[in-house]
C-alpha positions as CSV (number, residue, x, y, z in Angstrom):
1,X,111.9,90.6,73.7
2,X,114.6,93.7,73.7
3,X,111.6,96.1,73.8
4,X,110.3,94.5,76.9
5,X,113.1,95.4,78.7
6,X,113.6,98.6,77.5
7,X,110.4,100.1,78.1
8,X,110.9,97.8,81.7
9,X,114.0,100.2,82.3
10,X,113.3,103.4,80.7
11,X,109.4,103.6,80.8
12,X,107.5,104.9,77.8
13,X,107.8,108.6,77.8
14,X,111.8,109.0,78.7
15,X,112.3,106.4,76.1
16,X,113.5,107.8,72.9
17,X,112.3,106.1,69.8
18,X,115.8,106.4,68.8
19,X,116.9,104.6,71.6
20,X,114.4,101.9,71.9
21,X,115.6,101.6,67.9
22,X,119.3,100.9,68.9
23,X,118.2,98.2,72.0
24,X,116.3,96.9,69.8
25,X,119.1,96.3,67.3
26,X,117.4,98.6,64.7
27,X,117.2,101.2,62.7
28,X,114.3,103.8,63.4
29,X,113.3,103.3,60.4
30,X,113.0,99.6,60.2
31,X,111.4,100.6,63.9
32,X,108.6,102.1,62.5
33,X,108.2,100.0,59.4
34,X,107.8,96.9,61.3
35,X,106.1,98.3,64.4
36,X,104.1,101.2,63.5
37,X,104.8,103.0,66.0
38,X,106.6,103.7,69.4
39,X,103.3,103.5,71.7
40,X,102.2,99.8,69.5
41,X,105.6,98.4,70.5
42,X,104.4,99.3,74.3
43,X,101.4,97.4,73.9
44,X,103.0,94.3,72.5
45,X,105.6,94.6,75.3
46,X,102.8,94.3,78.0
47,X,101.4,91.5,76.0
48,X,104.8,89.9,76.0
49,X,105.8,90.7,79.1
50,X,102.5,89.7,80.8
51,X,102.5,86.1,78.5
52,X,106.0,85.7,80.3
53,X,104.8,86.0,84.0
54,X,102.0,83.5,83.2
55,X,104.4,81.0,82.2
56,X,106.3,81.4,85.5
57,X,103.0,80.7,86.9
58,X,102.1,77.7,85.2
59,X,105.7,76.6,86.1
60,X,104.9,76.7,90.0
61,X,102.3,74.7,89.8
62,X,105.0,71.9,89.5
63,X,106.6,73.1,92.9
64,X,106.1,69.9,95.2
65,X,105.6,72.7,98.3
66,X,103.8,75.3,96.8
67,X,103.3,77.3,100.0
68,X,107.2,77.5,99.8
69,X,107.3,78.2,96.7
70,X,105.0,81.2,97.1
71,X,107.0,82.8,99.9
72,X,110.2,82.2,97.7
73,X,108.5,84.3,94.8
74,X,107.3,86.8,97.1
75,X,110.8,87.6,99.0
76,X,112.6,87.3,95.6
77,X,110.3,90.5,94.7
78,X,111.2,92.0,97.8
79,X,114.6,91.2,97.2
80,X,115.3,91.9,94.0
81,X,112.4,93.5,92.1
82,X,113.6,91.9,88.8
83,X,117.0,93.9,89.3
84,X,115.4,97.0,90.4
85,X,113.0,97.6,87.5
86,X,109.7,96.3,89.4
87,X,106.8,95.3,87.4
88,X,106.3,96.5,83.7
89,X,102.3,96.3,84.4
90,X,102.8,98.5,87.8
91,X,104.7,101.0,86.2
92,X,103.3,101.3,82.6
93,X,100.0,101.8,85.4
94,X,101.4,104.6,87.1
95,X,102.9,106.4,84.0
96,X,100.3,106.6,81.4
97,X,96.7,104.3,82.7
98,X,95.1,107.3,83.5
99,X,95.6,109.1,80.5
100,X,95.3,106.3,77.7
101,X,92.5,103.8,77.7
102,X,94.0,101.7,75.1
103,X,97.3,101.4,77.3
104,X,94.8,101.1,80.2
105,X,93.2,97.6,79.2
106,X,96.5,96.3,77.8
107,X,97.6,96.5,81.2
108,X,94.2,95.5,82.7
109,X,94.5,92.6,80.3
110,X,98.0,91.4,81.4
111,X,96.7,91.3,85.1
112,X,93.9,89.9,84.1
113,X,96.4,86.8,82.6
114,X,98.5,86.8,85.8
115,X,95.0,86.8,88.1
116,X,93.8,83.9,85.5
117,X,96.9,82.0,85.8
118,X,97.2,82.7,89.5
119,X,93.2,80.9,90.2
120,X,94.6,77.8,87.9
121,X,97.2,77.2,90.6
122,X,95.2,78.0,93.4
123,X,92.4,75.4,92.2
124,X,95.5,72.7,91.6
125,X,97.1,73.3,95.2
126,X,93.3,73.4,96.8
127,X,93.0,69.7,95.2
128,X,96.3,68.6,96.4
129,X,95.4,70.2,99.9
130,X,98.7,72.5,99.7
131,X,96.2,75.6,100.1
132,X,93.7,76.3,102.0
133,X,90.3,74.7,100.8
134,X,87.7,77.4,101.5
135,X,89.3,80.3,100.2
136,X,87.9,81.7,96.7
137,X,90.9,80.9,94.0
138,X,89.4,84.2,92.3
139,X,90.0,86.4,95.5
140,X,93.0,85.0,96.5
141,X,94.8,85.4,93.0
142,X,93.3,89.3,93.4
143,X,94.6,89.3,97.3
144,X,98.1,88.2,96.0
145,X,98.1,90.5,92.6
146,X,97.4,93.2,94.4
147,X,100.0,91.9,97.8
148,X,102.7,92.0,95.4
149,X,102.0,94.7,93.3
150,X,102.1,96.9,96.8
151,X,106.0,94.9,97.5
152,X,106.6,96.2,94.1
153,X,106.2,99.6,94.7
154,X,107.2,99.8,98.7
155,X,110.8,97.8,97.5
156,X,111.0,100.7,94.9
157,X,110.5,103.6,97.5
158,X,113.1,101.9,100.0
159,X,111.4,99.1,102.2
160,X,113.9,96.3,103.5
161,X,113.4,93.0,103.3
162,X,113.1,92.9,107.0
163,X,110.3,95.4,106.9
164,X,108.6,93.3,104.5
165,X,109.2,89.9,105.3
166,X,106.1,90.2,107.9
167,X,103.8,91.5,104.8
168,X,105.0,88.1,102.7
169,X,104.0,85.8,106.1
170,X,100.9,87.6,106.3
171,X,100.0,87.3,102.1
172,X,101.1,83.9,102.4
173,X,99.2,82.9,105.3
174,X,95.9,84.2,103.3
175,X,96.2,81.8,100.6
176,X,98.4,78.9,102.2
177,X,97.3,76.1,105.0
């Protein structure tokens, strides 16, 4: 979805409707006809965006070494930081949660998705003994959510991969054998 990305790059307030209209491929107008409004686009962004994440999810839980596949995700984040932009759900949080309660559980809700999705394939690699067994698939998808949400923002501010790389080892080892 174009307005995923747009509000991904621009965030909601230094987005111009008139802008999110042309990366959208439309007229304001038809902007406004079809969405309503600027801030209900937003809100079926996060919904979009947060349905696309879960997906990914659900992918991994194909990955024959999951513990690998983990770190991989991880130190793509601290690499790249889907191109810079971070996470849609991190930043939509910063920029308007505490001001907007609808925006607020939008955003709650996608995490909630991602934590949901996350506890699925903590519960599939604790029965195929990739992670560990006595760890809580609740807490650890909440221990990683929150793990990369933190590489998010530190890769944003500056942090290296080699400064980080010890914080992906250390999330990992929490959830992994």
């Amino acid at each position: 979805m174009r307005a995923v990305d747009a509000f991904w790059r621009y965030g909601y307030e230094a987005l111009p409707a008139n802008t999110l209209a042309d990366e959208m491929g439309l007229s304001k107008s038809s902007l406004y006809n079809t969405f309503g409004s600027k801030r209900q686009l937003l809100l079926e962004a996060i919904d979009a965006y947060a349905k696309a994440k879960v997906r990914a999810i659900r992918e991994a839980s194909d990955a024959p070494k999951l513990r690998e596949h983990l770190r991989r995700l991880l130190l793509d984040i601290v690499k790249d930081n889907d191109g810079g932009r971070g996470c849609l759900l991190v930043n939509t949080s910063i920029e308007l949660c505490l001001h907007d309660p609808e925006v607020r559980r939008a955003v709650w809700d996608g995490f909630q998705s991602i934590k949901t999705a996350f506890e699925s394939l903590f519960i599939a690699g604790r029965q195929s003994a990739q992670l560990k067994r006595d760890a809580d698939p609740a807490a650890s998808a909440m221990t990683l959510i929150t793990g990369i949400a933190g590489l998010r923002v530190l890769a944003k501010a500056g942090y290296t991969e080699r400064q980080l790389s010890p914080v992906v080892d250390n999330l990992v080892m929490c959830i992994a054998v």
